[in-house]
Structure formats: C-alpha cells, structure tokens
C-alpha positions as CSV (number, residue, x, y, z in Angstrom):
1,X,-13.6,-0.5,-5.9
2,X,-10.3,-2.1,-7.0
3,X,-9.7,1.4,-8.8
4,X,-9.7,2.7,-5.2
5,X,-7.9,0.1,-3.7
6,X,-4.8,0.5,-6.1
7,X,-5.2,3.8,-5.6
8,X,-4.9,3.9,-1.3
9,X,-1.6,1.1,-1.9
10,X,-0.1,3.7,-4.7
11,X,-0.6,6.9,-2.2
12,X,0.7,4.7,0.9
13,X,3.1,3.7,-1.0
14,X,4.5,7.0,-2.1
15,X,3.6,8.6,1.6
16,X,5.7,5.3,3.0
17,X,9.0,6.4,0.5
18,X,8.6,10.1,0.7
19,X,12.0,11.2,2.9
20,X,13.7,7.6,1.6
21,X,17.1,8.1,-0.3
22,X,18.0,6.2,-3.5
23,X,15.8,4.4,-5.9
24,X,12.0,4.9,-5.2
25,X,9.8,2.5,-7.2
26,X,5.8,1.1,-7.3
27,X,5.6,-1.3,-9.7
28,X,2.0,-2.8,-10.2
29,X,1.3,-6.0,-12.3
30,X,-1.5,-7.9,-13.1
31,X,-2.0,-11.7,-15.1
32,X,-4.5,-14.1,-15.7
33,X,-4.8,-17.6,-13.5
34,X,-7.8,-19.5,-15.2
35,X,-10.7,-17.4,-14.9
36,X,-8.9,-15.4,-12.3
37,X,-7.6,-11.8,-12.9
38,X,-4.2,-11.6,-10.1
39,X,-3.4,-8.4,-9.7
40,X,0.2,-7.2,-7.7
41,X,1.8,-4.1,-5.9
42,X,5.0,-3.7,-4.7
43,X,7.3,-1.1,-3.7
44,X,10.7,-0.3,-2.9
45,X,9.5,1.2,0.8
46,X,10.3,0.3,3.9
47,X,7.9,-2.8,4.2
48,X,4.9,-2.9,7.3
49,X,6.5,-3.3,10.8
50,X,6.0,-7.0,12.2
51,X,3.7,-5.5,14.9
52,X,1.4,-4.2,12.1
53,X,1.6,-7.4,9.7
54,X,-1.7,-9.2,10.8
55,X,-3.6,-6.3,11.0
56,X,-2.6,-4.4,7.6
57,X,-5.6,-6.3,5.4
58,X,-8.0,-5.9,8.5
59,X,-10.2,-3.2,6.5
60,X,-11.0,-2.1,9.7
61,X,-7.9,-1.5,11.5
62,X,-6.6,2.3,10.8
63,X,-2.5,2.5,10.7
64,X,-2.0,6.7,10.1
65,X,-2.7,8.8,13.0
66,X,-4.8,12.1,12.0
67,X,-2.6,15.1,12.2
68,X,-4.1,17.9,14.1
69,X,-6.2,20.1,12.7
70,X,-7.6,17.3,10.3
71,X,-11.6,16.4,10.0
C-alpha cells in the first residue's frame, strides 16, 4: 500500500507541474526515527490551494473532476 501511495503523490505530482515553466522536480526521501521508517515527498508544483488544505489527507474526499467520457 505505501507502493501505491508514492505512486498517486508522484503522478499528482507530475499532473500538478505538467504546463509549469522552469525547473520541474519530485524529490522523495526517506530515514529512520527509532523504530520508525519517515518517509517524504515534495515537489516543485504549485502547492494545494488553502480551500483544499484540510481535506487533501481525507482519503475520502476526491480533488480531480472526471473528464467526460471517463468510467
């Protein structure tokens, strides 16, 4: 499951700096804290809209509208 979850941030990621000019970058890190595995994405996008902030880790909340003609 985290293999999918990197995944979805790398794809939004790249979706989110598709038509952006100048440096495009994900950078994805990961350490130990104690018997804890930390594990960090960033990008170079344009960052969530405030609106959106409190709902972006909601795994229920969807953010992309479905173009038509999707299923």
């Amino acid at each position: 499951m985290i293999e999918q979850v990197l995944l979805n941030l790398m794809t939004n990621a790249a979706q989110a700096m598709k038509n952006q000019e100048g440096e495009k970058r994900i950078e994805i890190t990961s350490s130990m804290k104690g018997n804890d595995i930390l594990i960090g994405v960033a990008d170079s996008g344009p960052g969530v809209p405030v609106a959106l902030r409190k709902k972006y880790l909601n795994p229920f909340s969807r953010r992309k509208r479905r173009s038509q003609g999707s299923v």
